[in-house]
DSSP file (Angstrom, degrees, kcal/mol; ACC not computed):
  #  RESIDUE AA STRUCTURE BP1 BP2  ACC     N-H-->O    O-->H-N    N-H-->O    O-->H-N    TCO  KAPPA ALPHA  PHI   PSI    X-CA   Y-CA   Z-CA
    1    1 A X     >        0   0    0      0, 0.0     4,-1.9     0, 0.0     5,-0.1   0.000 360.0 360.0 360.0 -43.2  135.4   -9.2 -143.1
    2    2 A X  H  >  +     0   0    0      2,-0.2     4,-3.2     1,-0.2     5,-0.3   0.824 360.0  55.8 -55.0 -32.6  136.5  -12.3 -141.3
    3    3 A X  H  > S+     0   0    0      2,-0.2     4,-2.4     1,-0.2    -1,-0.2   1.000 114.8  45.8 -77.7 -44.5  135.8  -10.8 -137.8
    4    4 A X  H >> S+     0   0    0      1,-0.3     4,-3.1     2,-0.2     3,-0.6   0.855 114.3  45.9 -51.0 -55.2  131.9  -10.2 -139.4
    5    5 A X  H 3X>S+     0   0    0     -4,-1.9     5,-0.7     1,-0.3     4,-0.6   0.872 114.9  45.1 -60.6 -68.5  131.8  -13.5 -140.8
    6    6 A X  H 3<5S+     0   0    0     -4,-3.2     5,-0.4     3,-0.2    -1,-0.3   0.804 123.0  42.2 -58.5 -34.1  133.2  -15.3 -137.3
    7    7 A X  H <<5S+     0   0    0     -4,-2.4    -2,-0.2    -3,-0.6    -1,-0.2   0.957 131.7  13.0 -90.1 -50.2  130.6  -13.0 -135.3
    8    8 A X  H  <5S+     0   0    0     -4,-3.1    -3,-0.2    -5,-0.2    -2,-0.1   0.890 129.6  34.8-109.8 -39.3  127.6  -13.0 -137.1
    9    9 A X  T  <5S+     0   0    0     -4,-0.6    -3,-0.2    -5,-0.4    -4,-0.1   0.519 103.9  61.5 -67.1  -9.9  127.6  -15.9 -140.0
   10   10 A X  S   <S+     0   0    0     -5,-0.7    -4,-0.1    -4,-0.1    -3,-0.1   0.855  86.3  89.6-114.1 -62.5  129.6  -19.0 -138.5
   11   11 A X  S  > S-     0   0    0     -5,-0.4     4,-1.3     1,-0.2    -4,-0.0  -0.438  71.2-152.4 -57.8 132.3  127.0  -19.3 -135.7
   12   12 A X  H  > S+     0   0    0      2,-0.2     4,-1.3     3,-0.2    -1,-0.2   0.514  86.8  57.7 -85.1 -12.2  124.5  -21.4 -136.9
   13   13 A X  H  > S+     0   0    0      2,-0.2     4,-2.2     3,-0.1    -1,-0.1   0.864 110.7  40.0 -26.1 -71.6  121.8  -19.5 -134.3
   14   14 A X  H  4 S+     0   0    0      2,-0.2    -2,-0.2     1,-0.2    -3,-0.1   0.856 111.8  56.0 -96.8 -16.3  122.1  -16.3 -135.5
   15   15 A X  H >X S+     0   0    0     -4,-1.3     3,-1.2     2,-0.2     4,-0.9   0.999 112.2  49.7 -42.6 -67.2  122.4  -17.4 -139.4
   16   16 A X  H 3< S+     0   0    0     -4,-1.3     5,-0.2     1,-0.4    -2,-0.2   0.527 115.8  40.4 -74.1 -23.6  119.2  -19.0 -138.6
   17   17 A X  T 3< S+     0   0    0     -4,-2.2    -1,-0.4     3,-0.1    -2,-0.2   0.155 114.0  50.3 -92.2  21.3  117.9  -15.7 -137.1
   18   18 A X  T <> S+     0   0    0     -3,-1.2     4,-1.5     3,-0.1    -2,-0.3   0.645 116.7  37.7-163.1 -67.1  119.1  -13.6 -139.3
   19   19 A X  T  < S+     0   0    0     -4,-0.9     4,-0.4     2,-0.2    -3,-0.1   0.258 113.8  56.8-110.7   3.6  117.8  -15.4 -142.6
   20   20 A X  T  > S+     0   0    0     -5,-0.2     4,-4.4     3,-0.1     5,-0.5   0.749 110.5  46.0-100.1 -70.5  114.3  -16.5 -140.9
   21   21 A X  H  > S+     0   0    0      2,-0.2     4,-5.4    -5,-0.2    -2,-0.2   0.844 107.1  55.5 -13.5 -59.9  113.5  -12.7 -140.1
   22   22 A X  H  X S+     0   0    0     -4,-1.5     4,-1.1     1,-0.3     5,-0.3   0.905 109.9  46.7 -84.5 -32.8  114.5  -11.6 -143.5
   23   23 A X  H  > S+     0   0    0     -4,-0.4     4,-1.4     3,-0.2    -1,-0.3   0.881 113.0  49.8 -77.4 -13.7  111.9  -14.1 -145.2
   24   24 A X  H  X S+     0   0    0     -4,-4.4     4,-4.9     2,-0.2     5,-0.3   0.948 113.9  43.2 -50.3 -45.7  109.2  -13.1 -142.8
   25   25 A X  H >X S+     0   0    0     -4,-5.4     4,-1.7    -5,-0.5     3,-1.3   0.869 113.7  50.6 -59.7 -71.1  109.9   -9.6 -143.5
   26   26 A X  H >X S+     0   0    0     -4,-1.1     3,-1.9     1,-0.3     4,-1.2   0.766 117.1  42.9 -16.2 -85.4  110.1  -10.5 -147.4
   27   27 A X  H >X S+     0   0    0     -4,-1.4     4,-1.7    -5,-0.3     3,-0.7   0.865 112.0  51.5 -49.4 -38.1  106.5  -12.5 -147.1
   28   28 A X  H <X S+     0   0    0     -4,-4.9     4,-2.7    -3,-1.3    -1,-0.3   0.835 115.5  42.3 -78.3 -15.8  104.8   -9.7 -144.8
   29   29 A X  H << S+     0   0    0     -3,-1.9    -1,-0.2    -4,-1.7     4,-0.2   0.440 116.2  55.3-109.4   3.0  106.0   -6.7 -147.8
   30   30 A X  H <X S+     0   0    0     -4,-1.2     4,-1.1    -3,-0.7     5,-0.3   0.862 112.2  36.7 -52.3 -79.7  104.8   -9.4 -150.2
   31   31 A X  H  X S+     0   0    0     -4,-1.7     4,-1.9    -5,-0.4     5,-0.4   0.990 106.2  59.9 -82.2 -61.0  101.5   -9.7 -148.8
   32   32 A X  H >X>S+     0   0    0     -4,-2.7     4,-2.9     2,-0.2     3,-1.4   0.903 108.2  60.3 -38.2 -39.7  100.9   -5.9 -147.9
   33   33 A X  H >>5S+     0   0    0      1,-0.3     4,-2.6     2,-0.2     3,-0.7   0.843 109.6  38.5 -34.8 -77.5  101.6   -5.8 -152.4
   34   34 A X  H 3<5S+     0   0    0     -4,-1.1    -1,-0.3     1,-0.3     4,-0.2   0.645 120.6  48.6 -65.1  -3.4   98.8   -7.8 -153.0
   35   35 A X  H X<5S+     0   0    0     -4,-1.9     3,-0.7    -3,-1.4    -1,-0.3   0.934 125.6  24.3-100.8 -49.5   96.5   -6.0 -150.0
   36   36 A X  H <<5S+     0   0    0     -4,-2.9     3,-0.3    -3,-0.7    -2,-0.2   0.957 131.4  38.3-112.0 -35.8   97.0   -2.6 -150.8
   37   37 A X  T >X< +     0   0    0     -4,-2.6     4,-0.6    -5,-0.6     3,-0.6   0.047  52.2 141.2 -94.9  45.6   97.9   -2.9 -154.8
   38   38 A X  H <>  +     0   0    0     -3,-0.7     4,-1.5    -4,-0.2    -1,-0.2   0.912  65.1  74.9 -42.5 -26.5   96.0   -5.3 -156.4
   39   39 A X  H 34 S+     0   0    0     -3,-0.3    -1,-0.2     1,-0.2     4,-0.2   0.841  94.4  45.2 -40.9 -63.0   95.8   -3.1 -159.2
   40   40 A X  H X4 S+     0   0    0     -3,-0.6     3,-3.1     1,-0.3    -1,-0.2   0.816 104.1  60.4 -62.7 -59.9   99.4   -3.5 -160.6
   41   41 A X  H >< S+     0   0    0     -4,-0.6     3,-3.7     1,-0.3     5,-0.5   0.874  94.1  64.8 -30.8 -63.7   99.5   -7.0 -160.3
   42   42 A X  T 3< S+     0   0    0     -4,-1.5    -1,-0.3     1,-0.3    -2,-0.2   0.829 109.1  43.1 -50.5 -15.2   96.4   -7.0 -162.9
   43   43 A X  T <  S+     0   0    0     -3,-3.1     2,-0.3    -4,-0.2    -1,-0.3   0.222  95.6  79.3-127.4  31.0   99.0   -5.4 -165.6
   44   44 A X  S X  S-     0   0    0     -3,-3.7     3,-3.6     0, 0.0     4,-0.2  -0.795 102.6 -94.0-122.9 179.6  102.3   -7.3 -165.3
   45   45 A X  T 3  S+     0   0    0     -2,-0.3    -4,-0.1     1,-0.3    -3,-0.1   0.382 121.3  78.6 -73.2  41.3  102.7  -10.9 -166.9
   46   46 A X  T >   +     0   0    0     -5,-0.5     3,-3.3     1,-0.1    -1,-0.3   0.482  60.1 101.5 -80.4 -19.7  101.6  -12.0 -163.4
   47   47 A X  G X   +     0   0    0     -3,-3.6     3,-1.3    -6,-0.4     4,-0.3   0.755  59.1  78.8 -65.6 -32.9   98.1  -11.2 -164.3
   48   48 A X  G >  S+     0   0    0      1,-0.3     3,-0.6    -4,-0.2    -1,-0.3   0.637  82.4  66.2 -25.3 -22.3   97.5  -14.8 -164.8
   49   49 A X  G <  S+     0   0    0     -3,-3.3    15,-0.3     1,-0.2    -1,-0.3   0.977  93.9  70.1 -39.1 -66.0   97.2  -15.3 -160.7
   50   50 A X  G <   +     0   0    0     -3,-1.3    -1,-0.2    -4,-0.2    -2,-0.2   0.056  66.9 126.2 -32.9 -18.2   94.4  -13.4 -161.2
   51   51 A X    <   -     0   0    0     -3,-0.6    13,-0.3    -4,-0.3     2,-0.3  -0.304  42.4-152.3 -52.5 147.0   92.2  -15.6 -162.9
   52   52 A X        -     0   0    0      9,-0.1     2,-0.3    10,-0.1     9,-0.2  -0.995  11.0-164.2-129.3 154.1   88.8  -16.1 -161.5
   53   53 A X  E     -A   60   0A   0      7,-1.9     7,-1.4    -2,-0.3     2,-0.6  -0.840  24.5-122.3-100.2 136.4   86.3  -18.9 -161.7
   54   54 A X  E     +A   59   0A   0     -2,-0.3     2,-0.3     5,-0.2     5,-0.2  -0.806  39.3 176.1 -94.1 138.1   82.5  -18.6 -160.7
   55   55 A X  E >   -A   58   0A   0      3,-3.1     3,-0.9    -2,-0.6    -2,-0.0  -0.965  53.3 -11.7-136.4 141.7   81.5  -20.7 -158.3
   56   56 A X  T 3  S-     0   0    0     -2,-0.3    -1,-0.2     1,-0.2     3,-0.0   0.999 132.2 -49.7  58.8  67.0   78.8  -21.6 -156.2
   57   57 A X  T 3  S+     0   0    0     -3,-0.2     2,-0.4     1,-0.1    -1,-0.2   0.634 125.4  81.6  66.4 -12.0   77.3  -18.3 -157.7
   58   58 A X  E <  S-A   55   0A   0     -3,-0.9    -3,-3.1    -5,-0.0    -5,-0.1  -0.988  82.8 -85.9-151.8 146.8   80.4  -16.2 -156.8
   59   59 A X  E     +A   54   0A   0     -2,-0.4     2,-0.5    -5,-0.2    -5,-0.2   0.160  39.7 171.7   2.9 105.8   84.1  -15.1 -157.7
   60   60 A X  E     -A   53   0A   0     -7,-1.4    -7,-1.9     1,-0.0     2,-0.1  -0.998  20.7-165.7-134.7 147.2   86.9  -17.4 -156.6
   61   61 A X    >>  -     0   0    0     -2,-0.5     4,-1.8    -9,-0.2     3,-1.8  -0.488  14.1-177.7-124.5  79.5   90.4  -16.8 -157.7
   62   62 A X  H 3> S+     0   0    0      1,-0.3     4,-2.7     2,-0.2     5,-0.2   0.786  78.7  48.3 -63.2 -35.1   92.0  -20.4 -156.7
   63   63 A X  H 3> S+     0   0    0      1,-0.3     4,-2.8     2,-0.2     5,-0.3   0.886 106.7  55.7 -79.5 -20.9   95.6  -19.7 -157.7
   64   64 A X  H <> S+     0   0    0     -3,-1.8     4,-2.4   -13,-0.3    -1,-0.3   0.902 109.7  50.6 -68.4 -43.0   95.6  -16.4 -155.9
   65   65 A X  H  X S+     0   0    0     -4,-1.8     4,-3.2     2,-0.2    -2,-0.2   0.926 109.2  47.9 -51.3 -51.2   94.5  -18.6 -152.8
   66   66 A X  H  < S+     0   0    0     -4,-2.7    -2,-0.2     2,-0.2     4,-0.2   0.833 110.9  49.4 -54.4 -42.3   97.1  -20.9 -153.1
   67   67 A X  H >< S+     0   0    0     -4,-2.8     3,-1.7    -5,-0.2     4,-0.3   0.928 114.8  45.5 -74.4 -53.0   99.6  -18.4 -153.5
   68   68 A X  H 3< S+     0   0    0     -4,-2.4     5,-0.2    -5,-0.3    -2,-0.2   0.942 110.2  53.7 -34.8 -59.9   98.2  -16.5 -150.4
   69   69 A X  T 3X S+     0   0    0     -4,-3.2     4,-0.7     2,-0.2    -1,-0.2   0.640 112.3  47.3 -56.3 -18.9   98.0  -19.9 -148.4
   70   70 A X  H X> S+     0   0    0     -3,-1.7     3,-3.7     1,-0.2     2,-3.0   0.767 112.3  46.5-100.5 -90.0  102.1  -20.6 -149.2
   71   71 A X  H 34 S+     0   0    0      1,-0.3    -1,-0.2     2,-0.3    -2,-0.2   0.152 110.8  53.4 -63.9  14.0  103.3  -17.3 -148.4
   72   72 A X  H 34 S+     0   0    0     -2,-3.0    -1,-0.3    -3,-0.2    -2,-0.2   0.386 111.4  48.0-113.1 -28.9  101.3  -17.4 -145.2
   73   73 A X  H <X S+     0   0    0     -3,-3.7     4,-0.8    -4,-0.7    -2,-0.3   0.520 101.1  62.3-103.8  15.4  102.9  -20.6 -144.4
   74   74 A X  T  < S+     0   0    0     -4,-0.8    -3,-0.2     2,-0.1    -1,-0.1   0.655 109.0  45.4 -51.3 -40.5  106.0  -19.5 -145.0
   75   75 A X  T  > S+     0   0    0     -5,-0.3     4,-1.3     2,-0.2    -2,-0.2   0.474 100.3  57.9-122.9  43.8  105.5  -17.3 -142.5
   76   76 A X  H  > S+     0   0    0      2,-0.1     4,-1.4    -4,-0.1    -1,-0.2   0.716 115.2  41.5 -85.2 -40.1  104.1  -19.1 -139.9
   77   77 A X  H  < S+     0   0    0     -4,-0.8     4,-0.5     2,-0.2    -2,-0.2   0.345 112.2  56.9 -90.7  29.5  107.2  -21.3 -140.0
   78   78 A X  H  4 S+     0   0    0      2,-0.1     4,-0.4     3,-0.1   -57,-0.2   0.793 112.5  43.5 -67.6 -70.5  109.2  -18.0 -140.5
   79   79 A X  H >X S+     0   0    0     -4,-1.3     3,-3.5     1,-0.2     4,-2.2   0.899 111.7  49.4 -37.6 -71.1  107.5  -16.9 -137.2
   80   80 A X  H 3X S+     0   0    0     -4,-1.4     4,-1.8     1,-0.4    -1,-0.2   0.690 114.6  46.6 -70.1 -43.7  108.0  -20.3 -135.3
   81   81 A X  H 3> S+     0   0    0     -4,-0.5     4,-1.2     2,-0.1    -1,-0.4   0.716 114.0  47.5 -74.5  -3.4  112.0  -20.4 -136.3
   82   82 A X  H <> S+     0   0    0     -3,-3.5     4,-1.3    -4,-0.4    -2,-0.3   0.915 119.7  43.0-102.7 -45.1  112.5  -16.3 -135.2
   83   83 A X  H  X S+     0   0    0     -4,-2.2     4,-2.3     2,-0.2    -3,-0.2   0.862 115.6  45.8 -51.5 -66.5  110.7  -17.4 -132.0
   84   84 A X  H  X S+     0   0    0     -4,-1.8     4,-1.7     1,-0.2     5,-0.4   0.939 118.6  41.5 -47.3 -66.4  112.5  -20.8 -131.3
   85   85 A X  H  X S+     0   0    0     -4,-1.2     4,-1.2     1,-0.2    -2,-0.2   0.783 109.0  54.2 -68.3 -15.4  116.0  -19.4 -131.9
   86   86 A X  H  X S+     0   0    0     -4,-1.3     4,-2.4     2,-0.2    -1,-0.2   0.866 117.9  39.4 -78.3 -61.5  115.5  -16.1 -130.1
   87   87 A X  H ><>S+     0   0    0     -4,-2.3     3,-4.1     1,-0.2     5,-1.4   0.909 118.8  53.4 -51.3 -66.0  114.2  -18.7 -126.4
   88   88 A X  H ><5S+     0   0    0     -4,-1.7     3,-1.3     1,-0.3    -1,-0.2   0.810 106.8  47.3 -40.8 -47.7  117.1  -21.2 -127.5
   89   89 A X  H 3<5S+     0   0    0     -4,-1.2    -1,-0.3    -5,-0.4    -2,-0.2   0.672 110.3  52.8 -40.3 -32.2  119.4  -18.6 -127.5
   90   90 A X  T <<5S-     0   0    0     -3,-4.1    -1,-0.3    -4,-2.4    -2,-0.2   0.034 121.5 -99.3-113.0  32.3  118.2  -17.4 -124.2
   91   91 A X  T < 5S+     0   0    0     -3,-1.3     2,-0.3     1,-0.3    -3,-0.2   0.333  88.4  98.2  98.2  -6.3  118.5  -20.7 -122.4
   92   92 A X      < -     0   0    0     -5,-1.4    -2,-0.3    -8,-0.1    -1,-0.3  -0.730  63.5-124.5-119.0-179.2  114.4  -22.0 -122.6
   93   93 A X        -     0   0    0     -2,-0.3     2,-0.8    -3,-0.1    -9,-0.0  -0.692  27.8-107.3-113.2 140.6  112.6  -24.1 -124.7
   94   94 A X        -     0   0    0     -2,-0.2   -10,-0.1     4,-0.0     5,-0.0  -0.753  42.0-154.8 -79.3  90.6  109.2  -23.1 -126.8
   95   95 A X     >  -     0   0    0     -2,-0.8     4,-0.6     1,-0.1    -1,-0.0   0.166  25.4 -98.4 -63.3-171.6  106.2  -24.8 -125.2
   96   96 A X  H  > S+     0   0    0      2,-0.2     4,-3.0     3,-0.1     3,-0.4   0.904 117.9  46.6 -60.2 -57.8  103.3  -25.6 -126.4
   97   97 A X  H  > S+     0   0    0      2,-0.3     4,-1.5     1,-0.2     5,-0.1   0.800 109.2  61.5 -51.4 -43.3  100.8  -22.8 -125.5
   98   98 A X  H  > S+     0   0    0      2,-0.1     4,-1.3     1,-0.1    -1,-0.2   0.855 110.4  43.0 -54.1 -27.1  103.8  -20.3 -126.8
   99   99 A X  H >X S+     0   0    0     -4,-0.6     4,-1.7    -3,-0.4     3,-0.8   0.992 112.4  49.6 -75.6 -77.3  103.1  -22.3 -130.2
  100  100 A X  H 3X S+     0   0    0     -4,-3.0     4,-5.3     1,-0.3     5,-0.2   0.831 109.5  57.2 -21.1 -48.3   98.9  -22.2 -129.9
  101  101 A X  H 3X S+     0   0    0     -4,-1.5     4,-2.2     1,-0.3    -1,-0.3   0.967 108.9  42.8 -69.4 -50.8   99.4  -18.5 -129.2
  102  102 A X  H XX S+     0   0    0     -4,-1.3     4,-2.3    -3,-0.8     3,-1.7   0.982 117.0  45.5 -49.1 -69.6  101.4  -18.1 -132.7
  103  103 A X  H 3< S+     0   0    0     -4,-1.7    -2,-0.2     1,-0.3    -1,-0.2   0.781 113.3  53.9 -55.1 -42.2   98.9  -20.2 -134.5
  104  104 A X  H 3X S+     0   0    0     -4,-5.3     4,-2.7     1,-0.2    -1,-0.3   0.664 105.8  52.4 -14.2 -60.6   96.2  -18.1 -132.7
  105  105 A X  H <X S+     0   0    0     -4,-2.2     4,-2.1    -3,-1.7    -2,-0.2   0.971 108.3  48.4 -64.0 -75.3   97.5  -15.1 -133.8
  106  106 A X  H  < S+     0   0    0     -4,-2.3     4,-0.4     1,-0.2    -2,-0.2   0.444 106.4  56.5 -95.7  24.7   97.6  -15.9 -137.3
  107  107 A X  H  > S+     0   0    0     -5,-0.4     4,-3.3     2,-0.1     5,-0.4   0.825 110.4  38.4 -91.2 -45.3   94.5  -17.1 -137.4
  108  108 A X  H  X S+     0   0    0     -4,-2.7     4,-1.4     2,-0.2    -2,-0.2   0.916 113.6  59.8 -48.3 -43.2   92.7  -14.1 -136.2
  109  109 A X  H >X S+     0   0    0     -4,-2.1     3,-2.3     1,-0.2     4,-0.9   0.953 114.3  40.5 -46.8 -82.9   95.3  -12.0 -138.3
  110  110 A X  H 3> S+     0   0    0     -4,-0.4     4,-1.8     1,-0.3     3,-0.3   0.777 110.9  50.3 -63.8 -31.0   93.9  -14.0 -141.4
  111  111 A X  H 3< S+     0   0    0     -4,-3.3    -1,-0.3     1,-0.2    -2,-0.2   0.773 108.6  57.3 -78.7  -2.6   90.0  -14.2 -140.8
  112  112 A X  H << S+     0   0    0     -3,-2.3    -2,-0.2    -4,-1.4    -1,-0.2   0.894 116.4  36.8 -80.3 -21.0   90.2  -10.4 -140.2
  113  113 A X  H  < S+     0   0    0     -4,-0.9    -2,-0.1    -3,-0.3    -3,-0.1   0.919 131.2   0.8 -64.2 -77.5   91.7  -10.2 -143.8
  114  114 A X  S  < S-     0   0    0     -4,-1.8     2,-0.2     1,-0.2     5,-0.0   0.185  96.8 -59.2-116.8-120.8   90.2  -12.4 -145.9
  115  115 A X     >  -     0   0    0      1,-0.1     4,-0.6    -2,-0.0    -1,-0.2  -0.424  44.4 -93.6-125.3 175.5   87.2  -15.1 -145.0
  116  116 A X  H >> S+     0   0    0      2,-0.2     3,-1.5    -2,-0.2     4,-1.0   0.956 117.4  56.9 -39.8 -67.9   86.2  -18.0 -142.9
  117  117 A X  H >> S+     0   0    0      1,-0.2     3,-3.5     2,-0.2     4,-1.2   0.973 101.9  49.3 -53.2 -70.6   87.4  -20.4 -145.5
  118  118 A X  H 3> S+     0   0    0      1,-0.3     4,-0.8     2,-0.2    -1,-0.2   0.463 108.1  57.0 -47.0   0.9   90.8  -19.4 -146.0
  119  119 A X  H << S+     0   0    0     -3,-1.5    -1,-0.3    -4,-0.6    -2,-0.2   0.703 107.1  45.9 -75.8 -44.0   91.1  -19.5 -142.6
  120  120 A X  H XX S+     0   0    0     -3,-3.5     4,-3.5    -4,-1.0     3,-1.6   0.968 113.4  47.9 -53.8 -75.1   90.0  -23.1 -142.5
  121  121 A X  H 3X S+     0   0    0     -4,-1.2     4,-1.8     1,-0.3    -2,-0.2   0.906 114.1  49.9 -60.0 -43.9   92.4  -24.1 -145.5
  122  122 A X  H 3X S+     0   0    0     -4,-0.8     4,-1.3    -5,-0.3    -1,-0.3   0.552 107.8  54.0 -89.7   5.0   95.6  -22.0 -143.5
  123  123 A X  H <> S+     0   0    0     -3,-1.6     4,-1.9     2,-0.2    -1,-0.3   0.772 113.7  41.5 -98.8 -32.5   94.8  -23.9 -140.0
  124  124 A X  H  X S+     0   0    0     -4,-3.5     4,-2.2     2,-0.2    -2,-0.2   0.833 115.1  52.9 -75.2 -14.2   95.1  -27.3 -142.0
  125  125 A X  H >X S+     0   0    0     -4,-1.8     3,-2.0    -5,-0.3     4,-1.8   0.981 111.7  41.3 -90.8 -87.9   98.0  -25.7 -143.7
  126  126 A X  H 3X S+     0   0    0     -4,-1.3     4,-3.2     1,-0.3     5,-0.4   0.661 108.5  64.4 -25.8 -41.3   99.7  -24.8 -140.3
  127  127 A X  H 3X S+     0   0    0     -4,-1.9     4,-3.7     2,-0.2    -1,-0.3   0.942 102.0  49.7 -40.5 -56.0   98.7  -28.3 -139.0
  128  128 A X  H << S+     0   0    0     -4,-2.2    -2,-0.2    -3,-2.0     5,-0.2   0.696 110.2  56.8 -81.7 -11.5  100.9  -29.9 -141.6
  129  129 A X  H >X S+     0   0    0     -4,-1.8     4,-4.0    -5,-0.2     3,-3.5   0.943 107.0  34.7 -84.9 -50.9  103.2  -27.9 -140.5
  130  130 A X  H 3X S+     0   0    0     -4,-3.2     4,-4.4     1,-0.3     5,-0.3   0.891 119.4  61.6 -55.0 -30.7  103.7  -28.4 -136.7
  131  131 A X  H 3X S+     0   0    0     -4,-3.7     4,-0.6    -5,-0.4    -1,-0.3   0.609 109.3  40.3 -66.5   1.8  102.9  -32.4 -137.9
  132  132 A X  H <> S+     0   0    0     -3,-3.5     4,-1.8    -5,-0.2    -1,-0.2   0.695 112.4  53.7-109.0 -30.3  105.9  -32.3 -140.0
  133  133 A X  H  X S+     0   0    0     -4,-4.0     4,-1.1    -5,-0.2    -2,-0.2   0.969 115.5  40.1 -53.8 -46.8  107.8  -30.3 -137.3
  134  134 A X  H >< S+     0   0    0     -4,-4.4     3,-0.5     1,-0.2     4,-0.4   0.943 114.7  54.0 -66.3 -38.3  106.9  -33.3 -134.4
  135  135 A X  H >X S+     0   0    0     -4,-0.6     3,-1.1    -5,-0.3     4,-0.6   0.946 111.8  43.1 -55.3 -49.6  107.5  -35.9 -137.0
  136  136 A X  H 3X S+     0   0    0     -4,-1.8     4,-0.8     1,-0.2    -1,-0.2   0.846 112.5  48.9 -62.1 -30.5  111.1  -34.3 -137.6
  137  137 A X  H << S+     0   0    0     -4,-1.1    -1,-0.2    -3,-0.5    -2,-0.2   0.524 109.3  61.1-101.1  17.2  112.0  -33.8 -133.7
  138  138 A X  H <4 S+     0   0    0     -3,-1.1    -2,-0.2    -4,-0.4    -1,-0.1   0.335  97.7  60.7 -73.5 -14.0  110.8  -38.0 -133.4
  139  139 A X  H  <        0   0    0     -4,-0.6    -2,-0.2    -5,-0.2    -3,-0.1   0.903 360.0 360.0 -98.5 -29.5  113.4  -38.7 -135.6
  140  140 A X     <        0   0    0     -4,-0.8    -2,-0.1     0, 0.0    -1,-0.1   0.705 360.0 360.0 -98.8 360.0  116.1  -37.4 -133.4
């Protein structure tokens, strides 16, 4: 148990790859629930999520957005640590354009899903992330 524990836990790298991974996967098997069973959702004491409001003439279900919009930036910075720690590990650094390409990625990934707006709302959402990330590597 020790030699596992000295090989794979003790490095603070591969804990950090190891536990970034397993919440991505955990948010992508998350999000396929709500995409391919909405159904179920409607008949556990979740159904509350679910609420919708009309507005502007149509459906909205804001809390169901919200929850979508956190668990999509969970794993955008999911992404961004599995990414970072794999090129730190292998001796580079994550540029900028490697970064774009992520964000890039899960934008198209989200307007192919759901709409324009939420797209909108998960690029400002990603924004505050990489701004909290530069703010955080200014401080050291």
């Amino acid at each position: 148990m020790k030699v596992l524990y000295r090989n794979l836990w003790a490095s603070r790298d591969a804990r950090t790859l190891i536990l970034s991974s397993l919440i991505l996967t955990m948010c992508v098997l998350f999000e396929f629930s709500f995409l391919f069973f909405p159904d179920i959702l409607e008949n556990t004491i979740f159904q509350f999520i679910m609420v919708e409001i009309i507005l502007f003439e149509g459906n909205f279900q804001p809390l169901l957005v919200l929850l979508h919009l956190a668990i999509w930036g969970i794993m955008f910075f999911s992404t961004l640590l599995v990414y970072t720690s794999v090129k730190e590990y292998s001796g580079r650094r994550t540029g900028l354009l490697e970064i774009g390409a992520i964000l890039i990625a899960f934008l198209v990934t989200s307007i192919l899903i759901y709409d324009l707006w939420f797209t909108l709302f998960l690029l400002c959402l990603n924004g505050l992330i990489l701004l909290y990330l530069y703010i955080l590597m200014q401080n050291e």
